[in-house]
C-alpha positions in Angstrom: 32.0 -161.7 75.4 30.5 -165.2 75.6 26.9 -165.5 74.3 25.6 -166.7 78.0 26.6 -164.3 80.1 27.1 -165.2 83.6 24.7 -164.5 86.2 25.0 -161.8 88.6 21.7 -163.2 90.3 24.0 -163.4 93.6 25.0 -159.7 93.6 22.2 -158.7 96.3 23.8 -161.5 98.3 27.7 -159.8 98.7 28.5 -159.7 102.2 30.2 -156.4 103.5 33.5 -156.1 105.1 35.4 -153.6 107.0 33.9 -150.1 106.0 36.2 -147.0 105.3 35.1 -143.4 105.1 36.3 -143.4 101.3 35.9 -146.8 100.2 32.8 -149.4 100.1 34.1 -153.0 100.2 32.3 -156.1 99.7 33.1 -159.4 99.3 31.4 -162.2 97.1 31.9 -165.5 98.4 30.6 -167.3 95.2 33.2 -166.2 93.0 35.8 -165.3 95.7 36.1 -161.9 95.1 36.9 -158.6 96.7 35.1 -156.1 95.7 36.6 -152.1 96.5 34.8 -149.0 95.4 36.4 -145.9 95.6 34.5 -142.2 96.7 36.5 -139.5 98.1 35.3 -136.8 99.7 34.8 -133.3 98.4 36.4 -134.4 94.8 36.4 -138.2 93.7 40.7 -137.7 93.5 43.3 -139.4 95.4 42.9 -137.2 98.8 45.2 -137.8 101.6 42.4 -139.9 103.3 41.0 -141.9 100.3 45.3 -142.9 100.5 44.9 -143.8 103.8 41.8 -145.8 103.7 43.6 -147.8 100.3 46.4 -148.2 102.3 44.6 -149.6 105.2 42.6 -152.1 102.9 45.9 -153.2 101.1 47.6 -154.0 104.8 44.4 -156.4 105.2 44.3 -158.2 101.8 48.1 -158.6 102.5 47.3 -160.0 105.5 44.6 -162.5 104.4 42.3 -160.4 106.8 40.1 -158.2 104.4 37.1 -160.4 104.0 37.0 -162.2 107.0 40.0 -164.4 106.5 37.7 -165.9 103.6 39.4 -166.9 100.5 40.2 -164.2 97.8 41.2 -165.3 93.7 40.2 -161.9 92.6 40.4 -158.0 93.7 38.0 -155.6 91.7 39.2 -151.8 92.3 36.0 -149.6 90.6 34.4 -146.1 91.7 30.9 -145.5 92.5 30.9 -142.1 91.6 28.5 -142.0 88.9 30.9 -141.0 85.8 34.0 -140.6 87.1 36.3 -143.7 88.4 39.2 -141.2 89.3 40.4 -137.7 88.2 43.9 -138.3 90.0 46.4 -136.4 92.1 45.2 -133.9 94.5 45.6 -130.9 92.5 44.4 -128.4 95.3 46.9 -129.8 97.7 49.6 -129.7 95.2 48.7 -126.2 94.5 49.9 -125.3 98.0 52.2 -128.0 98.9 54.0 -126.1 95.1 53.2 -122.6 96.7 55.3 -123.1 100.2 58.4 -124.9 98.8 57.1 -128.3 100.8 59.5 -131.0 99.5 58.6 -133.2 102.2 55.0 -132.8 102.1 55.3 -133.8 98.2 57.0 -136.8 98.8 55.2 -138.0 101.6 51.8 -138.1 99.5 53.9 -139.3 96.5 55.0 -142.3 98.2 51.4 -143.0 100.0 50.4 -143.2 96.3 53.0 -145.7 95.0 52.6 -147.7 98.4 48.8 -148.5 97.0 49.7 -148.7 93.9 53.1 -151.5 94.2 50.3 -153.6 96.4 48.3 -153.6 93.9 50.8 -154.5 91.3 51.9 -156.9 93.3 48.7 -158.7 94.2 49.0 -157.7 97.7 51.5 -160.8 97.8 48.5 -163.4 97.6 47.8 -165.6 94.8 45.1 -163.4 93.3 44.2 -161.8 89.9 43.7 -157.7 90.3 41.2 -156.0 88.1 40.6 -152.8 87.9 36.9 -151.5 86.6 36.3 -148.1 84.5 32.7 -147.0 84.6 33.4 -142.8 84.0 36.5 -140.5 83.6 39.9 -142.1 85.1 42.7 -139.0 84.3 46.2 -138.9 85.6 46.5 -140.7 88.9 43.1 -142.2 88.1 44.5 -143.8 85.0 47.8 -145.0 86.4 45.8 -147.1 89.0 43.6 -148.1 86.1 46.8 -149.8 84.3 48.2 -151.4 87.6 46.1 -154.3 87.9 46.5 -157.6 86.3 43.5 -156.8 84.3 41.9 -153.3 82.9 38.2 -153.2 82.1 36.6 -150.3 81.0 33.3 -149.3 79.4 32.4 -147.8 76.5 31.7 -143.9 76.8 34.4 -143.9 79.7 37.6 -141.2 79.1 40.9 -142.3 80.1 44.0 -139.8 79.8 46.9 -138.0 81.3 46.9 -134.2 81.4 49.5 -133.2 83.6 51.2 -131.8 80.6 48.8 -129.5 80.5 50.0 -127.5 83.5 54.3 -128.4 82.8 54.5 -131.8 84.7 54.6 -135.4 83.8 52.6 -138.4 85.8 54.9 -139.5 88.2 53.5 -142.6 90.1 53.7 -145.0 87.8 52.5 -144.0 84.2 55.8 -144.5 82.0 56.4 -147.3 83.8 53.5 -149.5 83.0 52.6 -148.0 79.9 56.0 -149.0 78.7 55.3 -152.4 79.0 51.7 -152.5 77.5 52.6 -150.8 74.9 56.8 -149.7 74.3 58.9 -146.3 75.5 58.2 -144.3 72.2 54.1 -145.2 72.3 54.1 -144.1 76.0 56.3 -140.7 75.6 53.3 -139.8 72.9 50.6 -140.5 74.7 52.1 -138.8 78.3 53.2 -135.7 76.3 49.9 -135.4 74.3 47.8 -134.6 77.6 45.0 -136.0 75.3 42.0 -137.7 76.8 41.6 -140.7 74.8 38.4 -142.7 75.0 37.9 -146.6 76.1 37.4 -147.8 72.7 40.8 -145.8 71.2 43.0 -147.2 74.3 40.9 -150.9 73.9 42.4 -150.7 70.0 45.9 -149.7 71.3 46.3 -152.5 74.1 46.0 -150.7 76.9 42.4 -151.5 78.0 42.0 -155.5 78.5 38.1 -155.4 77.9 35.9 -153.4 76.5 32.7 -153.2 77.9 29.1 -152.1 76.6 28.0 -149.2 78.8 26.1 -149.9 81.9 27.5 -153.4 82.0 31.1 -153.4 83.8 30.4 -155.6 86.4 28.8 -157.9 84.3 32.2 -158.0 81.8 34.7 -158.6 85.6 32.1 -161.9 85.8 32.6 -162.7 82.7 36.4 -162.1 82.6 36.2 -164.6 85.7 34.6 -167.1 84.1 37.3 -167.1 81.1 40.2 -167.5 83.7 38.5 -170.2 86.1 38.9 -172.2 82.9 42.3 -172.2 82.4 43.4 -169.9 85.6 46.9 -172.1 86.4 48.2 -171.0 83.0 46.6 -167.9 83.9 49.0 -167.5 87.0 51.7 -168.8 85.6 51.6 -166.6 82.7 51.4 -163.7 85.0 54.5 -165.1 87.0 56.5 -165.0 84.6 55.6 -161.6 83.4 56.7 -160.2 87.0 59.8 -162.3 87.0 60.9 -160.8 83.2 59.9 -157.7 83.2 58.8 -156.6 87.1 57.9 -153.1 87.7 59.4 -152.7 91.3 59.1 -150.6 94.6 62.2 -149.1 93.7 61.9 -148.0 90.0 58.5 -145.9 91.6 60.3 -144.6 93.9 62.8 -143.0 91.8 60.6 -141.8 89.4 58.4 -140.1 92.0 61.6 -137.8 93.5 61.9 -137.0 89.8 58.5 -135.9 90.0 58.7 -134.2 93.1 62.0 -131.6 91.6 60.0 -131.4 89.0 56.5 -130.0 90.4 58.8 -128.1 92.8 60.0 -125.8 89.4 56.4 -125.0 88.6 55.8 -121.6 87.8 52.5 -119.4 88.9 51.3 -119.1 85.3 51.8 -122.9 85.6 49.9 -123.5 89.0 47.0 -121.1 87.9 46.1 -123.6 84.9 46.8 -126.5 87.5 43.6 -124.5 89.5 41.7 -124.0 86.4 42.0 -128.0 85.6 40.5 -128.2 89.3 37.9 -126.1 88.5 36.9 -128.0 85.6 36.9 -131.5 86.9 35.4 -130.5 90.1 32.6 -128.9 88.3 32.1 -132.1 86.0 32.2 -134.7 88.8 29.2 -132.2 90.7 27.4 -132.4 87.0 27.9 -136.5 86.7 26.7 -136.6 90.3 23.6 -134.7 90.2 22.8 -136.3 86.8 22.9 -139.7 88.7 
């Protein structure tokens, strides 16, 4: 980071916009920038609703509506959930979506996910730069809309990993593909079939996380992020464009990969749904811990 860090002085000043029951959005009209904080309700995972309410907010930045028809260069997707930035898929509801054979039910919350997640890859078809901000754990789901911004800042301390391995499936909205392209097939296979947690600073060294910041300090590492791209943000965009146009991750490719997903979870076994339950047990338990500590 740059010895004079930029000031957040103008923080108190960010104007709300539309409220959601799941999400707090603000806008900063300084710098231009959307600001969306997730927190689901009972377990900071990608619930039905928290998919809704993302949904809802992605229509409006698609739309140019989201902060009052006021212009937006950046998107910041963060948590405040003290510790935790996401722990993923709904695990409970796959439990018993698994349990009564509901193909239909699995897809349809599979393709709310990717639907939030392609905006977001695709910047919500605005010219705008998408960062997502890691302050706590961001697992599975969590992590795969970590990597599908333009930009992934994290902070030290935070844990960032895919365990669905764990219980006999794979992450299926989106996490080959983008960690394909940060890193290459074979890296990705290892680190999807490891179900490891890996820390900030082990992904930082690996390519996957942009920025690394100190802890405590995230949102003053997006302003500072913002000030390295105002400088030179045309090459910036360009850059970007041309990353989409060689390599894009489409609508399509998620898609597919997501009804591979969906035979797959459908072939869990109970010895495999019970350590999908203790999983839930666990994280549920830590988010109530990082809470209370808070």
């Amino acid at each position: 980071m740059n010895s004079q860090p930029i000031s957040t002085a103008h923080l108190a000043d960010l104007r709300p916009v539309p409220r959601f029951a799941n999400l707090t959005t603000h806008y900063d009209a300084k710098h231009e920038v959307a600001w969306c904080y997730m927190h689901a309700q009972p377990r900071p995972s990608f619930t039905p609703a928290l998919l809704e309410d993302l949904n809802a907010w992605c229509d409006l930045l698609a739309s140019g509506q989201a902060c009052n028809a006021q212009p937006v260069a950046y998107h910041v997707l963060a948590s405040d959930v003290p510790g935790v930035y996401n722990l993923g898929g709904d695990l409970a509801l796959f439990r018993e979506l698994v349990e009564t054979g509901d193909r239909a039910g699995l897809r349809h919350y599979a393709k709310r996910c990717i639907d939030a997640m392609h905006a977001n890859i695709r910047h919500f078809d605005r010219d705008l730069t998408t960062i997502s901000l890691v302050q706590g754990d961001a697992l599975g789901g969590g992590f795969e809309t970590a990597m599908s911004s333009d930009v992934l800042i994290a902070e030290k301390g935070s844990k960032l990993g895919l365990p669905e391995i764990l219980f006999n499936l794979f992450p299926g909205m989106g996490a080959y593909s983008l960690l394909s392209r940060k890193l290459n097939p074979t890296q990705a296979e290892r680190l999807i079939l490891s179900g490891r947690v890996y820390s900030a600073e082990e992904l930082f060294d690996m390519g996957v996380v942009d920025v690394l910041a100190e802890s405590g300090e995230g949102e003053m590492a997006v302003y500072e992020y913002i000030k390295r791209e105002n400088r030179a943000r045309n090459g910036f965009r360009a850059l970007r464009k041309v990353r989409a146009h060689v390599d894009p991750v489409t609508y399509e490719e998620l898609a597919e990969v997501t009804d591979i997903w969906v035979d797959a979870a459908l072939r869990l076994t109970g010895r495999d749904l019970r350590m999908m339950e203790r999983l839930v047990s666990r994280q549920t338990q830590k988010a109530d811990t990082d809470e209370a500590a808070a």
